[in-house]
SENU-628712 format. One record per atom (N, C-alpha, C): x, y, z; residue in three letters. Coordinates in steps of 0.02 Angstrom, whole numbers, plus 50000, padded with zeros to 5 digits. Atoms other than C-alpha are relative to their C-alpha. Example, Ala and Ser with C-alpha at 12.3 -4.5 7.8 and 13.67 -1.06 7.14 Angstrom:
500454994150000ALA/506154977550390ALA/500455006050000ALA/499584994149997SER/506844994750357SER/499615005550037SER/
//
This chain:
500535000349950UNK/542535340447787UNK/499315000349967UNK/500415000450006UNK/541215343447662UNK/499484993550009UNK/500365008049990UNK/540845324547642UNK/499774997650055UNK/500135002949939UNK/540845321247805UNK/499345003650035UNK/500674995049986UNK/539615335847826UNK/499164996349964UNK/500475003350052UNK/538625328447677UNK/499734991950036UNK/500365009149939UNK/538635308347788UNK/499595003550060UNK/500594998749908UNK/537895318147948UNK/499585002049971UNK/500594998050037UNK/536635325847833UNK/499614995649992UNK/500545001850018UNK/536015311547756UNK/499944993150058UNK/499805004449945UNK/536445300047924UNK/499165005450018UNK/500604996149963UNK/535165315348002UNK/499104999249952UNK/500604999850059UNK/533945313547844UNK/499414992750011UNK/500275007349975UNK/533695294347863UNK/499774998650060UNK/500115000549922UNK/533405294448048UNK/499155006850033UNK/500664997450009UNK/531905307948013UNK/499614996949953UNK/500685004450043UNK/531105297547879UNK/499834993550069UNK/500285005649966UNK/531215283947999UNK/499464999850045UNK/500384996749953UNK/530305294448126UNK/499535001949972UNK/500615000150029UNK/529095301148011UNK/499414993549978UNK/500295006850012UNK/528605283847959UNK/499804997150059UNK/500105002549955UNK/528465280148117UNK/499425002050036UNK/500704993249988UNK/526985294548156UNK/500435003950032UNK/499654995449958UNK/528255305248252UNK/499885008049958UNK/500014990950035UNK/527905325448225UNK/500775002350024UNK/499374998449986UNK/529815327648193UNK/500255006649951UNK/499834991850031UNK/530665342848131UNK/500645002250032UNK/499434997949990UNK/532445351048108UNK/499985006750054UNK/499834992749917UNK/533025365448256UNK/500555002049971UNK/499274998750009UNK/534845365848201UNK/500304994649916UNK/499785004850053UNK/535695359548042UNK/500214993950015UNK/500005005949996UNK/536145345748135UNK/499614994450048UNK/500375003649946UNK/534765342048267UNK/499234998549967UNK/500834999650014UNK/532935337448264UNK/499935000050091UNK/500165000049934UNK/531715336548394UNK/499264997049975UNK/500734999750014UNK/529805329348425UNK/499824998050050UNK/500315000149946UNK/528655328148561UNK/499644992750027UNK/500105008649979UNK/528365312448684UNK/499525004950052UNK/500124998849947UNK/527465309048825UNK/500024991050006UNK/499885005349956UNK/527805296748937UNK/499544994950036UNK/500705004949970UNK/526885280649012UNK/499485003050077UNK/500324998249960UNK/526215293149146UNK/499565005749982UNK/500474993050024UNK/525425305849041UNK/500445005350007UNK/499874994849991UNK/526815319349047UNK/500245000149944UNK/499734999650070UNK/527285327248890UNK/500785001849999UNK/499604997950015UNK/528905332348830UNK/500444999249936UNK/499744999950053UNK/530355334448708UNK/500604995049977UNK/499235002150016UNK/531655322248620UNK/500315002849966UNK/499464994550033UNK/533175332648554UNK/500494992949956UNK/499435004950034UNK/534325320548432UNK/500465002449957UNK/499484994350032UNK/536005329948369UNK/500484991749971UNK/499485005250051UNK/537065319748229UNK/500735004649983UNK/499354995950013UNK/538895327148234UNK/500514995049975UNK/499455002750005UNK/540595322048166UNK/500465001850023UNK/499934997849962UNK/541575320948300UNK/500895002349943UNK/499434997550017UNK/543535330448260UNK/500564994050023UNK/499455004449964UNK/544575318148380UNK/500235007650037UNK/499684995349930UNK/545865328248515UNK/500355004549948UNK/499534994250026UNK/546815343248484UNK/499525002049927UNK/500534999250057UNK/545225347448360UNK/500464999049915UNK/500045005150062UNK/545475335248239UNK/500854998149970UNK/499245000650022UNK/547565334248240UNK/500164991150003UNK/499995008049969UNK/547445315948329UNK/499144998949962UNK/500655002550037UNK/546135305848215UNK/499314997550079UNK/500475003549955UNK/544425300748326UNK/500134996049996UNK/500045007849987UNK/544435283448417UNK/499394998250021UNK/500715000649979UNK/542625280048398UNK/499974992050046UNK/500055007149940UNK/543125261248477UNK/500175001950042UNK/499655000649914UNK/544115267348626UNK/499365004850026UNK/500924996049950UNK/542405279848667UNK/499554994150006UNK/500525005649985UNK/541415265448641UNK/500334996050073UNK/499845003249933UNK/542575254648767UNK/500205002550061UNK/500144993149947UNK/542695269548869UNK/499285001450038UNK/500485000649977UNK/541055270648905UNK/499694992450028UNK/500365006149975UNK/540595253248943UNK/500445000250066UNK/499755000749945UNK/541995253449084UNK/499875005050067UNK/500284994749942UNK/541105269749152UNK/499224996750032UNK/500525001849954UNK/539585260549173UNK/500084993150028UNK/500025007449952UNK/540185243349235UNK/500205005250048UNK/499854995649932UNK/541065257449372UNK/499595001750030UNK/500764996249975UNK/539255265049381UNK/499764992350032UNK/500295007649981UNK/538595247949409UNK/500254997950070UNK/499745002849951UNK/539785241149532UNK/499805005450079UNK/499784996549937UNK/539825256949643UNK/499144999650005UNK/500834999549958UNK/537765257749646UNK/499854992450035UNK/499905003449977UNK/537995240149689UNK/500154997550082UNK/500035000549945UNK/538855240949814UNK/499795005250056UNK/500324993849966UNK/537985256349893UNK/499454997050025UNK/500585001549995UNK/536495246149887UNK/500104994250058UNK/499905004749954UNK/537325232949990UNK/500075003250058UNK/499874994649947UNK/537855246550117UNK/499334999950035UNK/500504998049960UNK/536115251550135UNK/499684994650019UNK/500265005249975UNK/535305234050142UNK/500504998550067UNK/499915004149951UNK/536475230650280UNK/500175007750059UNK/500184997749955UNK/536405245350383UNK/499144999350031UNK/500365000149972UNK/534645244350382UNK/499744993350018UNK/499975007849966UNK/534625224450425UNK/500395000050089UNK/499544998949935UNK/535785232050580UNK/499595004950029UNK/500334994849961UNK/534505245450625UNK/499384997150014UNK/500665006149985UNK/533055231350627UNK/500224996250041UNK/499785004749947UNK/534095221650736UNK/500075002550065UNK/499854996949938UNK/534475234550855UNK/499345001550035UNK/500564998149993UNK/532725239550859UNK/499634995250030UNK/500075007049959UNK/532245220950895UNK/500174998950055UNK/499685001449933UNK/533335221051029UNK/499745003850056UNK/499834994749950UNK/533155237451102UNK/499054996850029UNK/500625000649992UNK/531055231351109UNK/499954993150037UNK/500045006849965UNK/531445214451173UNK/500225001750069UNK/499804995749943UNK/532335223551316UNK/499325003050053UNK/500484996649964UNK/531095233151366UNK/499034995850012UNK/500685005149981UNK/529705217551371UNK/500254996650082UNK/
//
């Protein structure tokens, strides 16, 4: 595990030069995190946190990590995310296309 300790090190090392070079006021928190201060296109400040780990896999570390099946794991959580805000969004466009109609009506009624 040392080596692997030693790749997130200099994985975490490279990824603060990049940031320093970049003008970022970055700086370690945890042996394996940094952090440095934003602010946002509205003027509010705050913090980015960036943690570099190696992950174990299941049963801490008995079954090797499947860094592809997390990767294709996650893309099928957000096409799911996708589809269901999707169709949520259709929901609401067509209730409220049905509450403009009723409303139409109920006003045509009463002319």
């Amino acid at each position: 595990m040392k080596s692997m300790n030693e790749k997130r090190n200099a994985a975490l090392a490279a990824i603060v030069e990049q940031l320093k070079n970049a003008g970022e006021d970055v700086g370690y928190i945890a042996s394996n995190k940094i952090n440095y201060p934003v602010v946002d296109a509205e003027g509010n400040e705050g913090w980015l946190q960036i943690a570099v780990s190696v992950p174990l896999g299941a049963n801490h570390g008995k079954e090797p990590y499947d860094g592809y099946g997390e990767r294709e794991s996650y893309e099928m959580r957000q096409k799911e995310r996708a589809a269901k805000l999707e169709e949520a969004a259709k929901k609401k466009a067509a209730k409220i296309a049905a509450q403009k109609a009723a409303k139409a009506a109920k006003e045509k009624e009463g002319n």
